[in-house]
C-alpha positions as protocol buffer text, in pm:
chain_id: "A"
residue {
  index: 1
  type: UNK
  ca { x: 4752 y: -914 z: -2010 }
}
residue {
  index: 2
  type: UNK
  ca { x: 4998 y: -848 z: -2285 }
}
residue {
  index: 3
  type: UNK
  ca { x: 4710 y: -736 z: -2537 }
}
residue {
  index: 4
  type: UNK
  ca { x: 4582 y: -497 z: -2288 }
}
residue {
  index: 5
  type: UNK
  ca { x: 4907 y: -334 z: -2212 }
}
residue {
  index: 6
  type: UNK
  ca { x: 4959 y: -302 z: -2633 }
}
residue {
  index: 7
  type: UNK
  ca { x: 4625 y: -137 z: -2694 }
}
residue {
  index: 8
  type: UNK
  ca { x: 4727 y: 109 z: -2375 }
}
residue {
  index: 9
  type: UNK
  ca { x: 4988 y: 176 z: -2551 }
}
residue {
  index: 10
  type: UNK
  ca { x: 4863 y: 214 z: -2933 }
}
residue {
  index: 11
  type: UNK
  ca { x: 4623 y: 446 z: -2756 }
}
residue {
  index: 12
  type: UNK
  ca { x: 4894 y: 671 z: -2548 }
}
residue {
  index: 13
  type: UNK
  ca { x: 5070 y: 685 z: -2873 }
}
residue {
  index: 14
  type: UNK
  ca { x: 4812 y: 774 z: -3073 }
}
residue {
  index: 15
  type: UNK
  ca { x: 4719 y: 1069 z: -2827 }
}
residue {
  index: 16
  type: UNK
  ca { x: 5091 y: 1197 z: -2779 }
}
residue {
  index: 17
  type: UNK
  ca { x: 5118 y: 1241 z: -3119 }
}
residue {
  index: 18
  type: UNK
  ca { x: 4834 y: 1432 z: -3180 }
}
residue {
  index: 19
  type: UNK
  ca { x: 4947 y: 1644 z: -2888 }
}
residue {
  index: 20
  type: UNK
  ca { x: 5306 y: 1714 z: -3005 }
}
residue {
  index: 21
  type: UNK
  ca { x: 5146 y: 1808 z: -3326 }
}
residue {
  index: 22
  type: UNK
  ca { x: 4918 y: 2050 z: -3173 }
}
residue {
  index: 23
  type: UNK
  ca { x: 5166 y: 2255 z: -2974 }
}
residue {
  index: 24
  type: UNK
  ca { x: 5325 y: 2545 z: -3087 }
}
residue {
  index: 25
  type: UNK
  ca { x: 5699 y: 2569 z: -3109 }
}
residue {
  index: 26
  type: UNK
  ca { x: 5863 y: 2747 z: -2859 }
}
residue {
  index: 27
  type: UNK
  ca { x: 6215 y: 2843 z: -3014 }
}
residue {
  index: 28
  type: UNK
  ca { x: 6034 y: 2935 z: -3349 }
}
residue {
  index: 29
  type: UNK
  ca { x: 6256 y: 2703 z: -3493 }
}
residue {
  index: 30
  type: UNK
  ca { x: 6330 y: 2770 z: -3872 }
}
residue {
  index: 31
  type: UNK
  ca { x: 6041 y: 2986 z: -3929 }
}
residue {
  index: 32
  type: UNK
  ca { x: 6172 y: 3282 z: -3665 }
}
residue {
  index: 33
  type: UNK
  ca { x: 6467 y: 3326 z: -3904 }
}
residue {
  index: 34
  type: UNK
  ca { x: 6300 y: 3398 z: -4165 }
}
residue {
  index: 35
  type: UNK
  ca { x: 6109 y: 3655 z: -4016 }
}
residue {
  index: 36
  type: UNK
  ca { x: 5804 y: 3439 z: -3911 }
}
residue {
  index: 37
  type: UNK
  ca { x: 5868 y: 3451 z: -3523 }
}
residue {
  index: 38
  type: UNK
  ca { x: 5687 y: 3806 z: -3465 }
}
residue {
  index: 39
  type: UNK
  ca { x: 5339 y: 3655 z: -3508 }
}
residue {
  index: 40
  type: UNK
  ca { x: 5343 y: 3503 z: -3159 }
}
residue {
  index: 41
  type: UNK
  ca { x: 5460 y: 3837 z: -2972 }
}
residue {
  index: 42
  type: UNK
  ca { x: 5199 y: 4040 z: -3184 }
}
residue {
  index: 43
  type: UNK
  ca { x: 4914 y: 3873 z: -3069 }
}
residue {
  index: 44
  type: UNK
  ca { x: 5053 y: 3710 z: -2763 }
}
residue {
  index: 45
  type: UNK
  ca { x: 4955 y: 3391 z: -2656 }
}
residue {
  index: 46
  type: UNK
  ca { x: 4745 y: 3157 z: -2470 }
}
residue {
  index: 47
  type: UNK
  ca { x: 4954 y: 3032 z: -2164 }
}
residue {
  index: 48
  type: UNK
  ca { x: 4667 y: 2819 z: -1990 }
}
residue {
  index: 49
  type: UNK
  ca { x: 4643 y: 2602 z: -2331 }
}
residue {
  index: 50
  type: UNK
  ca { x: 5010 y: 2578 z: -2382 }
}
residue {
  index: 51
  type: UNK
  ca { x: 5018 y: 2421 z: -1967 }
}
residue {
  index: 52
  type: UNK
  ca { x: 4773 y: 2181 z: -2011 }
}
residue {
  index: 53
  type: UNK
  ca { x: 4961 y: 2065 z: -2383 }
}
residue {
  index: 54
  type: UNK
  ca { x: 5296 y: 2066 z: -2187 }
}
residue {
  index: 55
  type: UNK
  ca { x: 5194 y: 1844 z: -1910 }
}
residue {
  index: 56
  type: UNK
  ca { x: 4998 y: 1645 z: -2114 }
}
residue {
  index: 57
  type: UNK
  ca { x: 5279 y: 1617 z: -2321 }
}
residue {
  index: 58
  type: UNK
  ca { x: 5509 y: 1483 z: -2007 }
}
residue {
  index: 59
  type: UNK
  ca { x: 5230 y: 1275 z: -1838 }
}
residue {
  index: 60
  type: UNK
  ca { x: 5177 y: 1030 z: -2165 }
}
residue {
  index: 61
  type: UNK
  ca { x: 5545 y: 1040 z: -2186 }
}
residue {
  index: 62
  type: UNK
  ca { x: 5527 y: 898 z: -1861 }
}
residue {
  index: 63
  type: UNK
  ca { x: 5255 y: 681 z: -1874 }
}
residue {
  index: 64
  type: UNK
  ca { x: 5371 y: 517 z: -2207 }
}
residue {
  index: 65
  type: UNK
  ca { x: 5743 y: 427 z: -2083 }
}
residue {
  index: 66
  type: UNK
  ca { x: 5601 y: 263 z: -1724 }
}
residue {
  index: 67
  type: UNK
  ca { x: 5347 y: 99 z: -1988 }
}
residue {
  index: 68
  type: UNK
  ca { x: 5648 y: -37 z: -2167 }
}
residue {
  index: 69
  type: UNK
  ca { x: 5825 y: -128 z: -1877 }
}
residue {
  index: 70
  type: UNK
  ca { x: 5538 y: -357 z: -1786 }
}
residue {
  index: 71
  type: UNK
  ca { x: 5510 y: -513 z: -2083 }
}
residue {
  index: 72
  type: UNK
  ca { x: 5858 y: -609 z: -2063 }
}
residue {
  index: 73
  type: UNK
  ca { x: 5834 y: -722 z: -1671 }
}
residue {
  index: 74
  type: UNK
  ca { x: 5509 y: -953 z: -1801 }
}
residue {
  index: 75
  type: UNK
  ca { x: 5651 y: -1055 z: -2086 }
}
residue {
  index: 76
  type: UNK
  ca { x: 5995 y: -1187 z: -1922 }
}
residue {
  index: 77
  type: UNK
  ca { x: 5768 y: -1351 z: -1650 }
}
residue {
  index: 78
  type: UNK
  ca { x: 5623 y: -1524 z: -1892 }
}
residue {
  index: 79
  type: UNK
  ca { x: 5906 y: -1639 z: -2126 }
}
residue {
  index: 80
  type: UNK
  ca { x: 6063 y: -1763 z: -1801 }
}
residue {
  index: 81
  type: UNK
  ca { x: 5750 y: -1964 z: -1744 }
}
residue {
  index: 82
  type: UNK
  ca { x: 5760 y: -2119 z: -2080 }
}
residue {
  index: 83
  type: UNK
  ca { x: 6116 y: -2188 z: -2046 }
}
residue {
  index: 84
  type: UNK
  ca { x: 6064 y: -2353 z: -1718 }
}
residue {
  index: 85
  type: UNK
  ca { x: 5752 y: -2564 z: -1862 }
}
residue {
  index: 86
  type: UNK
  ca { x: 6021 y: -2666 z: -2173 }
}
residue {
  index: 87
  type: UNK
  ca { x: 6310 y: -2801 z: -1948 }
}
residue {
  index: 88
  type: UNK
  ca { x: 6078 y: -3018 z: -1727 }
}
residue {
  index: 89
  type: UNK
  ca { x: 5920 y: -3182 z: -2065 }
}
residue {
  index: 90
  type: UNK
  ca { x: 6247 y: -3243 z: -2162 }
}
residue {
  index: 91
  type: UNK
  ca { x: 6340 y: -3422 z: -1871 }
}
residue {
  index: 92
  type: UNK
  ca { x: 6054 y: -3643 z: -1896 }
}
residue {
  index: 93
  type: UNK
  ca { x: 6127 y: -3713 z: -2222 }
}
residue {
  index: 94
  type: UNK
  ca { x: 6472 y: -3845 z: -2146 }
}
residue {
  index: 95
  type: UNK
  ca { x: 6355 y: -4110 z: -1925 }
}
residue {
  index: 96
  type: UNK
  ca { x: 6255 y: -4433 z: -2051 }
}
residue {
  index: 97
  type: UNK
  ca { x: 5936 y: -4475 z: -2100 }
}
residue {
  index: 98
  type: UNK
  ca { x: 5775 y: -4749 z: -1857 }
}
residue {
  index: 99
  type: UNK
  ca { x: 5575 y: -4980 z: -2043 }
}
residue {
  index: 100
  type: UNK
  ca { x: 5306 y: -5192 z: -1811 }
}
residue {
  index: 101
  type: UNK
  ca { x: 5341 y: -5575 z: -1805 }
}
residue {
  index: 102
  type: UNK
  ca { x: 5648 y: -5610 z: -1933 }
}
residue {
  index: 103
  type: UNK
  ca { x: 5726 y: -5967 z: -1961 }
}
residue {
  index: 104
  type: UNK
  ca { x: 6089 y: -6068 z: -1885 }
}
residue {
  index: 105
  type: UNK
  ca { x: 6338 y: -6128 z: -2149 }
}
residue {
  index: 106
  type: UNK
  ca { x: 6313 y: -6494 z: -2237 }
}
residue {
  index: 107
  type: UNK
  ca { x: 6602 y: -6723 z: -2148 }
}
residue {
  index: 108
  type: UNK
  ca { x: 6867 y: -6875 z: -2412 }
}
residue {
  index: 109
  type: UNK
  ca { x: 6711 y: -7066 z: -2666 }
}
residue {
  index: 110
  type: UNK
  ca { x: 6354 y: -7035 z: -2504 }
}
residue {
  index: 111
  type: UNK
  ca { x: 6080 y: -6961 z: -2707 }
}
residue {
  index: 112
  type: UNK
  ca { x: 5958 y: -6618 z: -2809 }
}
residue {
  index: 113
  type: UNK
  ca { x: 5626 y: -6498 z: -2721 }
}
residue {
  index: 114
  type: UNK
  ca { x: 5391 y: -6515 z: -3039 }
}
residue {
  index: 115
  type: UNK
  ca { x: 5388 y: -6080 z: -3024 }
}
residue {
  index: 116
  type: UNK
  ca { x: 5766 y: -6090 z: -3053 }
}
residue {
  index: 117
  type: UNK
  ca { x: 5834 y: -6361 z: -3294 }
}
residue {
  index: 118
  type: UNK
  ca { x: 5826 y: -6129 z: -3635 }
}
């Protein structure tokens, strides 16, 4: 599940950034003060492209932070799992082990089992 939510995302990335590079500024930024802003009011401009780019823009925005959200709900399910699965081997680690047919301790001065006597 994890692997599928990362190449959603590498994807959505990918995409958004193309986007954002595609767009046109819209305060002119440095190039209007330096006399580069009257391009776009000379020929005017396409408003139907720059509405789909804008939206686009805002609906991978979207779709990449609930993407990352998810990632994060899956991937603290999962941790918690694991962490879970870690404290209950632990715990059966920490009790003896029980070893099948056991023979009792000998008495005082009895003899040893041949097994035991090295």
């Amino acid at each position: 599940m994890l692997v599928l939510f990362g190449i959603l995302i590498i994807i959505a990335s990918v995409i958004l950034g193309f986007i954002v590079l595609i767009q046109n500024p819209k305060g002119g930024g440095l190039g209007s003060a330096f006399g580069g802003g009257g391009n776009a009011q000379m020929f005017g401009g396409v408003k139907k492209t720059t509405d789909f780019l804008d939206r686009s823009t805002w609906t991978l925005a979207i779709a990449l932070f609930v993407l990352v959200l998810a990632v994060n709900m899956v991937n603290t399910t999962t941790n918690a799992v694991q962490a879970e699965e870690t404290d209950m081997t632990e715990q059966v680690e920490d009790v003896a082990p029980i070893v099948p047919n056991q023979q009792p301790a000998p008495a005082a001065g009895g003899d040893l089992p041949e097994s035991v006597e090295e």
